[in-house]
N, C-alpha and C positions, 0 to 999 in steps of 0.2 A: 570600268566597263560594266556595264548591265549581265546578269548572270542572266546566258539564252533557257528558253524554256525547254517544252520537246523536241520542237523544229530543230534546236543546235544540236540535241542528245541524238536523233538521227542522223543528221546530218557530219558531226562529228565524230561518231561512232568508231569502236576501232575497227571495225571492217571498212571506214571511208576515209579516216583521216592520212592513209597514203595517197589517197589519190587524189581527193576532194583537192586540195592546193593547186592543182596541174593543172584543175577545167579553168577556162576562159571566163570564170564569175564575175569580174570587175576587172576596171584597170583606170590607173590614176595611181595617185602618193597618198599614203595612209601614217600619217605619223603618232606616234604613241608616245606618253607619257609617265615618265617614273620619277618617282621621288627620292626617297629614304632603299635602302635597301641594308636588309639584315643578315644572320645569321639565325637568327626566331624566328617565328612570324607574330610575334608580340613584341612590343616597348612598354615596357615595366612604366617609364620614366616622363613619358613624355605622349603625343599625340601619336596615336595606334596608325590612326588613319590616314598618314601620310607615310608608312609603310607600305611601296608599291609589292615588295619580291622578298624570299628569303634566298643568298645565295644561290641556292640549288633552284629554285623555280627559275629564276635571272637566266643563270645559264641554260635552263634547256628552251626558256624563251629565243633566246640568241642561236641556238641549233634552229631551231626551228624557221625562221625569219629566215638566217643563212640560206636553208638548205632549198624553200621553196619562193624566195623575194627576194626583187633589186634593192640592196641594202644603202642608201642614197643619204645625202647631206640635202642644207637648205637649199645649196647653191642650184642641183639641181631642177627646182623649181621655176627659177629666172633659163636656165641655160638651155633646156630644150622640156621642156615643160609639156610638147603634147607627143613626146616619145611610148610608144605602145609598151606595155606592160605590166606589171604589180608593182610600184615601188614602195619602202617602209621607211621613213625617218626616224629613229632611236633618239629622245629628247631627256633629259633630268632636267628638273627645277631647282631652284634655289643657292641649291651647294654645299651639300652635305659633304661632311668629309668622310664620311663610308661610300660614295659616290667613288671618290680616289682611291680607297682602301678592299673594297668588295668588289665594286662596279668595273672598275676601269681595270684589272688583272682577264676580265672575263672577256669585254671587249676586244681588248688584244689578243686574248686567246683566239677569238671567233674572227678575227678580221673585223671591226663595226669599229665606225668610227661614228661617233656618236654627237651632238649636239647637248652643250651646257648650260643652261640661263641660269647665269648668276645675281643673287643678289647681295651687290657688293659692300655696302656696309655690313655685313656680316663675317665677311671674310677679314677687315678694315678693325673693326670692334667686336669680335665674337660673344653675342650675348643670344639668348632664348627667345627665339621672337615671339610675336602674341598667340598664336595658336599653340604654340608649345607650353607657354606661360598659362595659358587655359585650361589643357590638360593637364598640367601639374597641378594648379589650385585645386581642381575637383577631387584630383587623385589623394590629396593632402586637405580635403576637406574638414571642417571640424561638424560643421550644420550638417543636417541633415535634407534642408531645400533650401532656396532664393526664393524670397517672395517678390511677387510683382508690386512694379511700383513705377520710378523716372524710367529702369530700361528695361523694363522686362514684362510684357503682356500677363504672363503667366506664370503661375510656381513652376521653378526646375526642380526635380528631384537631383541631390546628389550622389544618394547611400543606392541606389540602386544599379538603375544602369550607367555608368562613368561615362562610358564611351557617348551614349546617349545626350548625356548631360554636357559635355565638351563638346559635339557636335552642332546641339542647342546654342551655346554663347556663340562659339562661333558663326554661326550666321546671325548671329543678331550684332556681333563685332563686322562683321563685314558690309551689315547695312547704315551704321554710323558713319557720319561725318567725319573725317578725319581729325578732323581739331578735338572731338568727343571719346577719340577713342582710349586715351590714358586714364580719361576718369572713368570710361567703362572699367578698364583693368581695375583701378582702384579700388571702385565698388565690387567687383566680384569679391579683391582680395580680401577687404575686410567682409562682406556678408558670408563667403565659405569658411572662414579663421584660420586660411591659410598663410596669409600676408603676401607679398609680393616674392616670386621666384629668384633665389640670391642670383646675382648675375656671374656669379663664378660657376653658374653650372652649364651656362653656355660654352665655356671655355675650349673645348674639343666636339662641337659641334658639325662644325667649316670646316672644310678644306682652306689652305693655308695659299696662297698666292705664288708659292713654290710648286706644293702639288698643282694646280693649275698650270704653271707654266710648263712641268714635265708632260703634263697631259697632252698640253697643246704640239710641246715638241713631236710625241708618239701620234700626231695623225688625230687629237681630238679638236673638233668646233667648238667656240666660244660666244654667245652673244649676253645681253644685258632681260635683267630682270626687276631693272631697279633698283635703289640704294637700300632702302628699306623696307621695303612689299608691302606697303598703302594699297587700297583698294583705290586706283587712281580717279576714279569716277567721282568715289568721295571727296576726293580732293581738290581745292581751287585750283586755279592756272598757275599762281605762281610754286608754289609745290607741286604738282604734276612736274613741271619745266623741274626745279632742283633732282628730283629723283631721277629725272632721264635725264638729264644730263650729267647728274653726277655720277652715275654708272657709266655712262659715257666714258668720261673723264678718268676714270679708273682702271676702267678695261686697255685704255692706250696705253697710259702708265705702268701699270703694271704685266701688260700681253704685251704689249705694241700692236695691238687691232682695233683698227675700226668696228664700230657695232652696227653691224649690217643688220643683224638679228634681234629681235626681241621679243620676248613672252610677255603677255599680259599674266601681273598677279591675280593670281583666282582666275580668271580667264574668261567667267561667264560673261551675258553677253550686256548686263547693265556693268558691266565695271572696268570702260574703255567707254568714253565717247569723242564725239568730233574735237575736241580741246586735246586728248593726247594722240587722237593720229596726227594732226596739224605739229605739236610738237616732236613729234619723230620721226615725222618727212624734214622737219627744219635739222635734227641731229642726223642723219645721213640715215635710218634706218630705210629699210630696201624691202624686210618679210619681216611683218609682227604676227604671232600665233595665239591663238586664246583657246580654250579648250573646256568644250562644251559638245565633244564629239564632231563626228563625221569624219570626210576625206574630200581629197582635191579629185578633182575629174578633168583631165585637159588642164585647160589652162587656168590661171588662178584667177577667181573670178573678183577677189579684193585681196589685193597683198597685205593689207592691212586687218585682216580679218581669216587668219589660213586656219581650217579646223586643226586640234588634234582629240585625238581619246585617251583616256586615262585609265593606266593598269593600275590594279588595287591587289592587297594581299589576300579579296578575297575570288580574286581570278584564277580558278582552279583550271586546268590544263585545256576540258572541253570547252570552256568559255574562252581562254583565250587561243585557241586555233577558230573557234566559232568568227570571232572581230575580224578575224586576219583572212579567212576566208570568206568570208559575207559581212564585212562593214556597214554596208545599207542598211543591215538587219540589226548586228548586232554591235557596231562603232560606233552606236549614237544614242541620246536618250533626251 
């Protein structure tokens, strides 16, 4: 989420933030997205910035959502979708297994029954996927920049700002072709001298297909994320089809459910086009979400296209009652 300026610091003020949630400001489905959740608000180890919450933010999120929002699944979407109200969707990405271990004790705690997109070969072969494997190189860097050249416009710094510097690769990893994208890895590995991330450090990564299926026992939603979080857009037809459907394919096996639902990786708005909606109307998919902000108003105006917004760990309390109260304003960017 965008950190609001004055407008939100008035507007959420502790003399407003009791009552401000009451008035009538919006109504529609507002769905939010978390990732990673900690007990820090740093990752020594790996990609900062997909640390949405540290335990304690998490939970008083979830007070708060409770105390003033229809706390709603996808389903409600389809099922009466122009019902008057605030509703809030609770979503995690990927499938973390601090998700199971942090996340899902709080849930229960609060009543939320929450929405999962899994991406299931990770759960299948628990290894470090690319954005985590990027932060590590930086972090484990030996150089002190990249110079530009086949993938890189520009010199990255390494020795300076890390976070900066992993952020940089990744977008330039996400604007590759998919078939390019291991000899991107490659080339970082050897131009930082960190080498390639051992794959034994993904090992406790996931949640485990156990914890998933307690989850699901306790009242949590399940849908697909893909097998291996390709930027689908980069992808040809026939790989777009393998990753949906083999998340597909896993989810039965392993839940016993259909994947009604699904997340776009990355979710912006070039990395989904007409080649993967076409494929996940054919796999039974019902609501795909991508998340590049906003909210539903009434009725969903493309199922295939449902906003959501994305909590970050650097959403501090007035920013986030700021989204939750004023979305138009401040759930989008």
């Amino acid at each position: 989420m965008p950190r609001p300026g004055v407008l939100a610091q008035s507007l959420v003020g502790a003399a407003s933030t009791g009552r401000l949630p009451k008035l009538p400001l919006w109504r529609g489905t507002l769905t939010l997205v978390y990732h990673r959740i900690h007990d820090d608000a740093v990752d020594a180890t790996f990609d900062s910035g997909v640390v949405s919450a540290t335990r304690a933010t998490l939970d008083e999120h979830l007070q708060f959502i409770t105390r003033h929002f229809d706390v709603v699944t996808p389903e409600a979407l389809e099922r009466d979708p122009r019902r008057l109200g605030r509703r809030v969707i609770v979503t995690f990405d990927d499938g973390y297994r601090d998700n199971y271990e942090l996340a899902f004790p709080l849930l229960r705690r609060h009543g939320v029954a929450a929405t999962f997109f899994l991406a299931t070969g990770f759960l299948d072969e628990p290894r470090v996927p690319w954005w985590d494997e990027l932060a590590w190189m930086v972090k484990h860097s030996q150089a002190p920049v990249l110079q530009p050249g086949r993938w890189l416009h520009r010199p990255i710094r390494l020795d300076a700002n890390r976070r900066a510097a992993s952020d940089e690769l990744a977008r330039v990893y996400k604007s590759l072709a998919t078939k390019d994208t291991e000899a991107f890895l490659d080339f970082c590995a050897e131009a930082a001298g960190s080498g390639r991330c051992p794959p034994t450090a993904g090992a406790r990564l996931w949640m485990t297909w156990q914890m998933a299926a307690e989850m699901r026992a306790a009242g949590m939603v399940f849908g697909g994320h893909t097998a291996t979080h390709p930027v689908l857009a980069r992808a040809d037809e026939e790989v777009q089809r393998w990753e949906i459907e083999t998340c597909a394919q896993r989810l039965r096996e392993q839940l016993g459910i259909a994947m009604r639902y699904f997340a776009y990786p990355v979710g912006l708005r070039d990395t989904f086009d007409v080649t993967t909606r076409r494929i996940l109307r054919a796999a039974g998919v019902e609501i795909a979400f991508s998340l590049y902000g906003g909210y539903v108003r009434g009725r969903m105006p493309d199922r295939y296209d449902v906003p959501r917004a994305s909590v970050g760990i650097g959403t501090d309390a007035r920013a986030f009652r700021a989204a939750l109260t004023l979305p138009q304003l401040f759930a989008r960017w």
